[in-house]
C-alpha positions as a Markdown table, in Angstrom:
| # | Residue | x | y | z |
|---|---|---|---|---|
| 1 | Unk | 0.0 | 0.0 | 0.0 |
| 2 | Unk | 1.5 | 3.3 | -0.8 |
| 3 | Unk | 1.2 | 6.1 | 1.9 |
| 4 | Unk | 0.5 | 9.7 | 1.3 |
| 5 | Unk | 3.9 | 11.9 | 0.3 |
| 6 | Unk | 3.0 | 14.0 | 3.6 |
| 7 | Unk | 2.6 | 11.6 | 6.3 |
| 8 | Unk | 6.1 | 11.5 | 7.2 |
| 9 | Unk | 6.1 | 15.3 | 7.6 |
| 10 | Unk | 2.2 | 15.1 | 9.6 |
| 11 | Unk | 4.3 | 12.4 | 12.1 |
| 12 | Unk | 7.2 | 15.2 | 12.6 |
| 13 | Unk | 4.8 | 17.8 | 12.9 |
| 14 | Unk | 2.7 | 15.9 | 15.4 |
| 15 | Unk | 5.6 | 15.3 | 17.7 |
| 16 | Unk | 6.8 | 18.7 | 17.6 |
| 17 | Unk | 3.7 | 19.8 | 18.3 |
| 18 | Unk | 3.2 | 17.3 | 21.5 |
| 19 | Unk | 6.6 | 18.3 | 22.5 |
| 20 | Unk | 6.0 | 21.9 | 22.1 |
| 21 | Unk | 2.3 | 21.7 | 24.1 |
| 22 | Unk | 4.3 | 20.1 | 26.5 |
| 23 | Unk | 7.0 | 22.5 | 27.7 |
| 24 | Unk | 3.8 | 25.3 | 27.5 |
| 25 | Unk | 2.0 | 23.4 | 29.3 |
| 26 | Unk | 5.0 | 22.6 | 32.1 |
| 27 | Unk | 5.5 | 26.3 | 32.1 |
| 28 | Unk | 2.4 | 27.1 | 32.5 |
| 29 | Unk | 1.7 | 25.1 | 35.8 |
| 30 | Unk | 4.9 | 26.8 | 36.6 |
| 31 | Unk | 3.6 | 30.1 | 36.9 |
| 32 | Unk | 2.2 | 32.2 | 39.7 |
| 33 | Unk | -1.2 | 31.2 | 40.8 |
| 34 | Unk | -1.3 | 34.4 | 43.0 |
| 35 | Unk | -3.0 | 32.6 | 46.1 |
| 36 | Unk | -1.1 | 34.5 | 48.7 |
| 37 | Unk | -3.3 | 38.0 | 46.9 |
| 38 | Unk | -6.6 | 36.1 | 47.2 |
| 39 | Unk | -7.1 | 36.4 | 43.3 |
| 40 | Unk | -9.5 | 34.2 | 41.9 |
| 41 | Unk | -8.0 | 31.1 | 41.1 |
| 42 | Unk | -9.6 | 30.8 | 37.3 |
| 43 | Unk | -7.5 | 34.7 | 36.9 |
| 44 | Unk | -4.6 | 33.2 | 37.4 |
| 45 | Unk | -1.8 | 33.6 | 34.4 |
| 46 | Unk | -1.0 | 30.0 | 33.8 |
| 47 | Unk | -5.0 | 29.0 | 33.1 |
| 48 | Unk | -5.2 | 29.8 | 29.3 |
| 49 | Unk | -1.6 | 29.0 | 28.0 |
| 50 | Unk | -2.3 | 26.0 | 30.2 |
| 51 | Unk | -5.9 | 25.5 | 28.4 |
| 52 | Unk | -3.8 | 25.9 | 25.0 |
| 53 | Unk | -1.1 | 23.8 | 25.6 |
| 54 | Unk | -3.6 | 21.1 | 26.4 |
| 55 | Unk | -5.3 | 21.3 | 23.0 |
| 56 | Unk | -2.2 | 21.4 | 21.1 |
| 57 | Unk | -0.6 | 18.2 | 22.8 |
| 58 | Unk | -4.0 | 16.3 | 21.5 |
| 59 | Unk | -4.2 | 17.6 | 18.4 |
| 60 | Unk | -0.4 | 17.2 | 17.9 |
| 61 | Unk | -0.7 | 13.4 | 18.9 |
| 62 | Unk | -3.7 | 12.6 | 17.0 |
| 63 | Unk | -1.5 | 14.0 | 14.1 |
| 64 | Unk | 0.9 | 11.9 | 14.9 |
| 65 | Unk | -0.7 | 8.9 | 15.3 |
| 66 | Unk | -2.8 | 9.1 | 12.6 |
| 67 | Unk | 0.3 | 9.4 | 10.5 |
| 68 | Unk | 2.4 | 6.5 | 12.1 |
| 69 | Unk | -1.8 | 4.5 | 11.1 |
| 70 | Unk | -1.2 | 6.0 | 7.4 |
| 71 | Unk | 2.8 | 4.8 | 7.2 |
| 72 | Unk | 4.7 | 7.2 | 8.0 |
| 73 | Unk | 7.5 | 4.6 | 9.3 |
| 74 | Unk | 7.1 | 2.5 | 6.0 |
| 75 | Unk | 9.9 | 2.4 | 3.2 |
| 76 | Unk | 8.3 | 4.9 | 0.4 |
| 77 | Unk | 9.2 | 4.7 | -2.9 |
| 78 | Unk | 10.1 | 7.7 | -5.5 |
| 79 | Unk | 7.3 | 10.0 | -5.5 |
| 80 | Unk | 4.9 | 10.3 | -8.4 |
| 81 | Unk | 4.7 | 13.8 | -10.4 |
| 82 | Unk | 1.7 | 14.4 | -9.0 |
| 83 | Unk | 3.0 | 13.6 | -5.1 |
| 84 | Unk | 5.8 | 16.2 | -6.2 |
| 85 | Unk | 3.9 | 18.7 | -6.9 |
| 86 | Unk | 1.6 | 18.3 | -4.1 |
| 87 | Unk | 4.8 | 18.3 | -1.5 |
| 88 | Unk | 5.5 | 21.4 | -3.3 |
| 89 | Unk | 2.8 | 23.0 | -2.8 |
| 90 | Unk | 2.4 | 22.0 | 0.7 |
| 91 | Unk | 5.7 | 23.8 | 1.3 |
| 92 | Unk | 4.2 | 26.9 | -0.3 |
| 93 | Unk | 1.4 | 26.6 | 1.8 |
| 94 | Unk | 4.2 | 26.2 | 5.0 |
| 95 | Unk | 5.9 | 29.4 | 4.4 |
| 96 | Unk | 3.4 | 31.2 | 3.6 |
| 97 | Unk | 2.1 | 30.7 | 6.6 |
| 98 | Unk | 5.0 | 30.7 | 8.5 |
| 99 | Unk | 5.5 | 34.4 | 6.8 |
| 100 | Unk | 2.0 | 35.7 | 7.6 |
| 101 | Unk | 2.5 | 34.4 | 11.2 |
| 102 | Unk | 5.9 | 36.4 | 11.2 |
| 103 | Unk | 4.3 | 39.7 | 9.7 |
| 104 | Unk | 1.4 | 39.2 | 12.1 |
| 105 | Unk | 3.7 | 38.9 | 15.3 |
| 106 | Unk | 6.7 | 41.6 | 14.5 |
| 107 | Unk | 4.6 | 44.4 | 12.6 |
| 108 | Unk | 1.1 | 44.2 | 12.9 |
| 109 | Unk | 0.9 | 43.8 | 16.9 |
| 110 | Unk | 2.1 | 46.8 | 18.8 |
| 111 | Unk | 1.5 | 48.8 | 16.3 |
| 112 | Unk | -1.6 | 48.9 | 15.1 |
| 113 | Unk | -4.6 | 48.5 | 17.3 |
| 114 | Unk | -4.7 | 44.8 | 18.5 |
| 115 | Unk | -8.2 | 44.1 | 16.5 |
| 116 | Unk | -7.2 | 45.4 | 13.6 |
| 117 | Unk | -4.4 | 43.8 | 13.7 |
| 118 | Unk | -6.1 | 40.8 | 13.9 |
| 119 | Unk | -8.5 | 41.7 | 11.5 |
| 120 | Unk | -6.1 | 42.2 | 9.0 |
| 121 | Unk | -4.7 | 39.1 | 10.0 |
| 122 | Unk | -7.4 | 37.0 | 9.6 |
| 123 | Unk | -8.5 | 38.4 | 6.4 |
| 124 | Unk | -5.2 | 38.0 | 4.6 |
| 125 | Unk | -4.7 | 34.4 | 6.0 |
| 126 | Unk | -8.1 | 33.4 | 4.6 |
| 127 | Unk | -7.7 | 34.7 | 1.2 |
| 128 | Unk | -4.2 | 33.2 | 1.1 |
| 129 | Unk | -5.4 | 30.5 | 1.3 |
| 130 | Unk | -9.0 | 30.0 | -0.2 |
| 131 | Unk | -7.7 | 32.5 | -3.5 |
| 132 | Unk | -8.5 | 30.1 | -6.8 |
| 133 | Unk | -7.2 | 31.4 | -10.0 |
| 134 | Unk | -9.5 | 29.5 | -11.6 |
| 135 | Unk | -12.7 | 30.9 | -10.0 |
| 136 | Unk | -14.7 | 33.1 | -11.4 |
| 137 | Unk | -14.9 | 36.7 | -10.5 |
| 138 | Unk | -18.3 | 36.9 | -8.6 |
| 139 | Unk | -16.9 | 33.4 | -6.8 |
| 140 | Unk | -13.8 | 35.5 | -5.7 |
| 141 | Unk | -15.8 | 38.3 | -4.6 |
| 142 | Unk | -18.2 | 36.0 | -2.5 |
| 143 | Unk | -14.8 | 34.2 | -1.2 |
| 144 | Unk | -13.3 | 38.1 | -0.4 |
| 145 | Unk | -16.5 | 39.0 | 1.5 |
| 146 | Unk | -16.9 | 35.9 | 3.5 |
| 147 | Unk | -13.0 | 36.8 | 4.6 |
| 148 | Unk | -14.2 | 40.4 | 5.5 |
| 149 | Unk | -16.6 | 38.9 | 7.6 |
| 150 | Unk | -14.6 | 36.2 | 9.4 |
| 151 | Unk | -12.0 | 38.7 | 10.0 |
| 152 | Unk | -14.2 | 41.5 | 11.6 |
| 153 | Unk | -16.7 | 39.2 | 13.6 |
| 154 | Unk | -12.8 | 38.0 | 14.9 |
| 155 | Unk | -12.0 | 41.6 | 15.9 |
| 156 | Unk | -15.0 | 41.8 | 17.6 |
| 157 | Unk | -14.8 | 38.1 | 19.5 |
| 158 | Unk | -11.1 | 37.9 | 20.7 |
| 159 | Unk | -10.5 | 41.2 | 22.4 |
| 160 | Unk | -13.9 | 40.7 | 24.0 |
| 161 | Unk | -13.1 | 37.0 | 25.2 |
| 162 | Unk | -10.1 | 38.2 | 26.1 |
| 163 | Unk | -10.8 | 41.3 | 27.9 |
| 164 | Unk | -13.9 | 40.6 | 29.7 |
| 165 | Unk | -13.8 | 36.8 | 30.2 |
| 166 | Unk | -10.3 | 36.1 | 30.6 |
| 167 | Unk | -9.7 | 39.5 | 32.0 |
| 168 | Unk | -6.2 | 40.1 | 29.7 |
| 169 | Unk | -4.9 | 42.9 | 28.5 |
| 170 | Unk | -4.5 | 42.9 | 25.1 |
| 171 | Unk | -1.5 | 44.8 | 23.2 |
């Protein structure tokens, strides 16, 4: 049986991912719980990295075992042209990310307004990645405007979870 040209990368992914949730989630139980000030105990600093790094260790291993399920450990032979250009394009789809992430982190927080920030954020990571040069223009348009709306109802949500439920200050 021959296994997708991706699983081996899902399985590294996967672990870094459970390795990564991990240390968070080690540091996170590692920081103050601010008893000794009487703060409510759900206030407390660690809670939502802690919450995070939870979710990412499950979703890393179920990456990971769902890849070592689909071969990742098995010999793979030469990939097809069609594999290739699939791992290539899956590596486009990597750094793009990876870049948006970057832009997102260094330039757009801190100096701009933490929702639109996050707004722009959201909007440019959904058209990345849903743009079709093959679709037509009122298809594009629809795809545009269902980004716009993603990315302001996100504007709105996060800094108002955040804020009010979580009680963080956002940048």
């Amino acid at each position: 049986m021959e296994t997708r040209p991706l699983v081996r990368a899902d399985l590294i992914t996967g672990v870094i991912l459970l390795v990564f949730g991990l240390a968070v989630l080690a540091e996170s139980y590692g920081m103050p719980r601010l008893e000794e000030r009487n703060i409510n105990p759900w206030t407390a600093p660690g809670i939502v990295p802690g919450v995070l790094a939870i979710v990412i260790v499950i979703l890393g291993a179920a990456l990971a075992l769902r890849s070592l399920a689909a071969g990742a450990l098995r010999a793979r032979s030469p990939l097809s042209e069609e594999e290739a250009t699939e791992a290539r394009a899956a590596t486009v789809r990597l750094f793009t990310c990876g870049a948006l992430c970057l832009v997102y982190a260094t330039v757009l927080v801190g100096r701009l307004p933490f929702w639109l920030a996050t707004a722009l954020f959201v909007f440019a990571f959904i058209v990345a990645f849903e743009w079709n040069s093959a679709d037509n223009g009122a298809t594009r348009l629809r795809r545009i405007g269902f980004a716009a709306a993603i990315a302001a109802a996100t504007a709105i949500v996060i800094p108002y979870v955040f804020e009010y439920l979580f009680l963080v200050r956002l940048p």
